[in-house]
N, C-alpha and C positions, 0 to 999 in steps of 0.2 A: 511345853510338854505337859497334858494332863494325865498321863498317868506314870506313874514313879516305878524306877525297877529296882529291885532291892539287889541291894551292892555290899558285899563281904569282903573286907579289907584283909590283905594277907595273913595277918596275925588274926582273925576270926571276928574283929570287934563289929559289930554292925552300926554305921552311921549315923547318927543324930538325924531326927526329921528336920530340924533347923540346916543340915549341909545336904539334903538329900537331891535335891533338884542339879544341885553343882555334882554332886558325885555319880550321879544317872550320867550325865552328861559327859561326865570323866569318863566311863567305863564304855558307855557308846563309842568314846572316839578311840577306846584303848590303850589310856592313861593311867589306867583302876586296874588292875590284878582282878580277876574272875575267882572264885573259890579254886578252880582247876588250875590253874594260871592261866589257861587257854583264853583268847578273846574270841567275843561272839560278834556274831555277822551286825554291820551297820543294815537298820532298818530304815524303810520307809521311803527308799533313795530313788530317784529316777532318772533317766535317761532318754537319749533321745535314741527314733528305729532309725539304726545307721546298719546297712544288710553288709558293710563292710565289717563290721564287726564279726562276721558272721562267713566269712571269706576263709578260701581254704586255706592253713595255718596259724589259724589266729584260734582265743579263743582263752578258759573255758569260756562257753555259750552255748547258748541255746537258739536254732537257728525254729523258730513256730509255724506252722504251715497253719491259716485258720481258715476252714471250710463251711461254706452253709452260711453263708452270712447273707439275710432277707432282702439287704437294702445299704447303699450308703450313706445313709442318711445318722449323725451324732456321732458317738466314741466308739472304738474301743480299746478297751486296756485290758494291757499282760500283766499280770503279778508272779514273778517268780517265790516260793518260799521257801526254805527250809523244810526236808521233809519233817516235819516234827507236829505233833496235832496240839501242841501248846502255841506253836505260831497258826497251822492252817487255818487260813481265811478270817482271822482277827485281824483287826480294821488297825493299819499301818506297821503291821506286822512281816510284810512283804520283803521281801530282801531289794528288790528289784520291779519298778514299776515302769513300762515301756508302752506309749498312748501313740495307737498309729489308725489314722483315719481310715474309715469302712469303705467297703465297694461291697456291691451284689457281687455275688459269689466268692471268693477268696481274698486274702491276704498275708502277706508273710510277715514277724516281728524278727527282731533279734534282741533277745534278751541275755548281756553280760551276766556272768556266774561271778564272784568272786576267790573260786576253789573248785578243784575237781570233788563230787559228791553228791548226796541223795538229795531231789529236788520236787517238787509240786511246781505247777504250770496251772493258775487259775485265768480264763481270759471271760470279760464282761463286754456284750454289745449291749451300750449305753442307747437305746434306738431315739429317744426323744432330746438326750444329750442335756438333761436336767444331774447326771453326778448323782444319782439317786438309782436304788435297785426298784423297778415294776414290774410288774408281770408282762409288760409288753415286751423287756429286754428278754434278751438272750445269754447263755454262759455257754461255756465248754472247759473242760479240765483235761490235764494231760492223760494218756490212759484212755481217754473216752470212756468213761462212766454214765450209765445210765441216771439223768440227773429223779432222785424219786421225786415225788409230790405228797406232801401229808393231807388227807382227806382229799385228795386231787386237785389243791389248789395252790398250799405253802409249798415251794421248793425246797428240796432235804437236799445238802452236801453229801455226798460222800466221804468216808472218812481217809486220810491222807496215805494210810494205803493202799486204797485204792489207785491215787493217784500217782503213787509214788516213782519216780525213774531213776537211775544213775547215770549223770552227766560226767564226763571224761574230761581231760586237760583240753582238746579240741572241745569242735564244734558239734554237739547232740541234735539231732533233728527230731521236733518232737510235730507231730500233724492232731491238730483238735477240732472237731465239728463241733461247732454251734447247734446249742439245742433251744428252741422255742418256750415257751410256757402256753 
């Protein structure tokens, strides 16, 4: 793990850098007392597109409709996150990452929730399938947000409320168009 998440021991004492990598680790898996006592979501997890997951009765999930897609040609991937803009779209910050191979025109993910609750839906067509963002790929976000462009060229996020939904104990159905650069 390179980066370190600061972890508050129930009595407030904060961890020695010398235990800190072990006690990141502790608190990810939910071994560690959070300041709140609540535990935070495991990051960075993935799964695989099982649309049974996504069947009527099951669930929380996210059942993704993805629209507009140019070609089958590379990846794409679902990231589900926390609707929170201290996670949106920070790199393995995802709750939920769900990689389901393209076709022209559509396809569906299902992406497990961990809990009923406010959710972000970021989805990437990888078109040359280098694991790298170009301006030849394409995204879509949950919401369908207009993706901006800075100077007409750098793609701008929208910010996570924009994006934001409320997924239920069931199955959400959330539909995203792919936008081009």
């Amino acid at each position: 793990m390179n980066a370190f998440l600061p972890v508050t021991l129930p009595d407030t004492r904060r961890v020695p850098a010398l235990g800190l990598r072990m006690a990141a680790g502790l608190a990810l898996a939910g071994l560690v007392a959070t300041p709140s006592g609540a535990q935070g979501p495991a990051y960075a997890r993935t799964g695989p597109n099982d649309l049974n997951m996504c069947a009527p009765g099951q669930g929380p999930a996210v059942r993704v409709t993805i629209s507009g897609l140019k070609s089958g040609q590379g990846n794409v991937f679902v990231r589900a996150y926390v609707a929170d803009s201290r996670d949106w779209l920070v790199s393995k910050r995802y709750i939920m990452r769900v990689d389901v191979k393209p076709q022209a025109g559509a396809v569906t993910a299902c992406v497990p929730l961990p809990a009923a609750g406010d959710y972000a839906i970021a989805v990437h067509h990888d078109v040359n399938g280098n694991r790298k963002s170009d301006l030849s790929d394409g995204a879509g976000m949950s919401n369908n947000p207009k993706i901006k462009k800075i100077l007409g060229l750098i793609p701008r996020a929208p910010s996570v409320d924009k994006v934001r939904f409320s997924a239920g104990s069931g199955v959400t159905r959330v539909p995203i168009t792919i936008q081009y650069m």
